[in-house]
N, C-alpha and C positions, 0 to 999 in steps of 0.2 A: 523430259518435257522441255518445250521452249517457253519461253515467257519473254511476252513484246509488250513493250510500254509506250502508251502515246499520249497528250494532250486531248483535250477534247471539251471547250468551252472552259476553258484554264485548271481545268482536274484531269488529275495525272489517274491515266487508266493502266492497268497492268491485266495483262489475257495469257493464259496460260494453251501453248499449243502443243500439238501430238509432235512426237522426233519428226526430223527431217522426212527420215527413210520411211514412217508410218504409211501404210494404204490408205487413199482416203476413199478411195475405190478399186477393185481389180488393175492394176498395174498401174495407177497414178498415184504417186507420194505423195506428201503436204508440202515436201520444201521446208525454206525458210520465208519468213513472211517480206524479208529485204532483198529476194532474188524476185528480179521481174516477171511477173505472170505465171506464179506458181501457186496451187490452189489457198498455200498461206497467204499472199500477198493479195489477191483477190478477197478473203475472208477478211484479213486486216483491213483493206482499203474498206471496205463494206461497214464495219465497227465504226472507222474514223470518220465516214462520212453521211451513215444511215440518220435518218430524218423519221419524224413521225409517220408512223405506217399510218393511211385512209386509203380506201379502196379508189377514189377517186387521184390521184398523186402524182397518175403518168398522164391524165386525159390533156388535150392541145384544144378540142371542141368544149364549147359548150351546151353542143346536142351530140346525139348519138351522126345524126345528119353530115354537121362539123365534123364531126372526129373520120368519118368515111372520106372527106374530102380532103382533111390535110393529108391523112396516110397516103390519098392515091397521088396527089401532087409533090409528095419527097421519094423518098426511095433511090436504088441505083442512077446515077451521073446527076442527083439532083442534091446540091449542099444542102444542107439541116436549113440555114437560114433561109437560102432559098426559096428553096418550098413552102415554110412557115410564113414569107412575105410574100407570096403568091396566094396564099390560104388566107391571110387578110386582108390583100384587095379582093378579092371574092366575097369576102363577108361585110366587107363597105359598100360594094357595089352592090348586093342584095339577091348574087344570084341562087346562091345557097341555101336561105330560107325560103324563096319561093319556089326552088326545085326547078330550075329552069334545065328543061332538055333539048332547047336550043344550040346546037351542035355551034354554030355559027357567030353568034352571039356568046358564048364561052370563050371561042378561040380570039373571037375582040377584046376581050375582057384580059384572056391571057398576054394577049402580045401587047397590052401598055407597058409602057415605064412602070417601073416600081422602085420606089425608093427601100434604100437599105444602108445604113449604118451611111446618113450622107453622101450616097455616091447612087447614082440612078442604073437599074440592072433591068435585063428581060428575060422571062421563063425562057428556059429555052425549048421544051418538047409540048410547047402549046396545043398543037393540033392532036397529035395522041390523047396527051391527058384531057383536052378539052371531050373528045369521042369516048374517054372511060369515064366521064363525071357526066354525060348528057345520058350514057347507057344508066349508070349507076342512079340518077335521079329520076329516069323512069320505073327503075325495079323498085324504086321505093316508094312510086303511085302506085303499082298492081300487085307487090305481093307485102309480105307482114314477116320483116328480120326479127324473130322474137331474139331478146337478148338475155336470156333466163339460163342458158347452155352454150358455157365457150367453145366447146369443140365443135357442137352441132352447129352454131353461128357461123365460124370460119367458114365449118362445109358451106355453108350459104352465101357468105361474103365471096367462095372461091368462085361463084358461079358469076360471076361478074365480069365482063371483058376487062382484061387487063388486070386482074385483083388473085396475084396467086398466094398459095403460104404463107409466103414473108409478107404482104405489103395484109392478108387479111388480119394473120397473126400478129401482128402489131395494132388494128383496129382494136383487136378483140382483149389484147394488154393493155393496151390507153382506157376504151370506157369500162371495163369490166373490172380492171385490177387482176387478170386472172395470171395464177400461178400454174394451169393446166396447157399452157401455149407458150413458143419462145420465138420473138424475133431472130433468126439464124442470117442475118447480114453479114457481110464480107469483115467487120471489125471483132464479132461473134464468132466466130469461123478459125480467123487468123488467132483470136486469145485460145481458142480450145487446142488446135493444133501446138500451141505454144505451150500450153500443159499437159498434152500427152491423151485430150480427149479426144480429137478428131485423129484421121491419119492424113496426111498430104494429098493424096486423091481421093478423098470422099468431095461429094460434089450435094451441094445443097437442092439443085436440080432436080436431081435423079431420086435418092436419099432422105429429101428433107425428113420424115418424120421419124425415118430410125436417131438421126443427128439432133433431132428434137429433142427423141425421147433421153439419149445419153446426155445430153445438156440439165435438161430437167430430174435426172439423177444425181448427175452432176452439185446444180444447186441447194436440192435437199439432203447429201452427206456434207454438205459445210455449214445447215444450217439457216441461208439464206433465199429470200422468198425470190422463186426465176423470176418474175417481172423487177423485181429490185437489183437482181446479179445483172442481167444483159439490159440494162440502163447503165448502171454503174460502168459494166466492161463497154459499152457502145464511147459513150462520154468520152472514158480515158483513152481507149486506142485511137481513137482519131486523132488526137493532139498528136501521135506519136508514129506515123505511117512509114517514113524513111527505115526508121528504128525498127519497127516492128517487120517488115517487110525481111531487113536485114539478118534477123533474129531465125526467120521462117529458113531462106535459105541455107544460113548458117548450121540450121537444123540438120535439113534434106542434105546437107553437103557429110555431115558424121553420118548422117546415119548409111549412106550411098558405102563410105569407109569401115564404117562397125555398123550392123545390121543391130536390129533389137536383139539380145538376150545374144549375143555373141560371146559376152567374155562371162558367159557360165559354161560356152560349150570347150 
């Protein structure tokens, strides 16, 4: 067994882990929980920094309404803060709660100034996003997103221009809390690859829900709830993208020299 000690609001914790070499699933080991991105070091990190579980804990809205509007305004080439400051001029401005499907009147709203951490910035895929929030606030005058069924939801959410997998499956994690969906973004992706969960051509694309469902296997042999695992790994791999990038290729480069399972044959 391993056993890791950490701190943790000044009480010293001690957790007792599986060997290195141990499966924590068909051909993924535990590691050591002090090698980067290795299913210990994910588990560990998860202990040190896990919060009171509420089903409510990932939500950015505070309507189901909200939460549709910030997901579709962040996502790919759009920063975290970004988007979350583009989501709150929308909800100062008032167009959100009145459900405005004013195509025209969005893309005004988008291209002001918006302030951010003292320095003035502008969305930048205004006219897109403004056509999937004027689509998306019509489907929610004529039809009825019951929110009782995450999977069934998503299906619903995907039917929206512009709202695939990733950007529904993320709605459907913020207001639901749900454990049955995984946001599978490029930080998600890169940490699986990194421990032996993805392989270097799977493509979230094509793929997404076999890559889901390995994810969501994934988090319940460690123990931890997926909407709390791919927060936690979202969070930390972005601080660390050079690094991580480097780690990836570093990979693809052994393995190009020693293939998997070579030095048994």
């Amino acid at each position: 067994m391993q056993q890791f000690m950490f701190l943790k609001d000044d009480t010293e914790c001690v957790v007792q882990l599986p060997p290195t070499d141990t499966e924590l699933l068909p051909g993924i080991r535990w590691g050591h929980p002090c090698a980067l991105f290795t299913p210990a070091y994910w588990y560990t990190q998860h202990l040190m920094s896990s919060r009171e579980s509420n089903s409510s804990r990932h939500r950015i809205g505070q309507t189901f309404l909200e939460e549709i509007t910030a997901c579709i305004l962040g996502g790919y080439g759009i920063p975290a803060e970004v988007g979350l400051a583009a989501f709150e001029h929308l909800r100062k401005e008032g167009v959100i709660s009145s459900l405005c499907t004013d195509q025209k009147l969005l893309e005004c709203r988008l291209q002001e100034p918006i302030q951010l951490d003292g320095r003035t910035i502008t969305y930048r895929f205004w006219r897109q996003k403004a056509t999937y929030l004027a689509a998306a606030y019509r489907a929610m005058q004529e039809r009825d997103f019951s929110t009782d069924e995450p999977v069934a939801l998503r299906n619903a959410l995907m039917t929206l221009p512009g709202v695939g997998p990733k950007t529904a499956s993320w709605i459907v994690r913020n207001w639901l809390g749900s454990d049955e969906v995984a946001i599978l973004d490029i930080h998600i992706v890169r940490a699986g690859i990194l421990a032996g969960l993805f392989e270097l051509d799977e493509d979230v694309s094509k793929n997404y829900i076999q890559m889901e469902t390995k994810f969501i296997a994934f988090s319940r042999a460690l123990g931890v709830q997926t909407s709390d695992l791919d927060a936690l790994i979202w969070r930390m791999m972005r601080t660390t993208p050079r690094l991580v990038m480097h780690l990836i290729e570093l990979n693809a480069s052994l393995q190009l020299r020693c293939p998997l399972g070579a030095e048994q044959r």
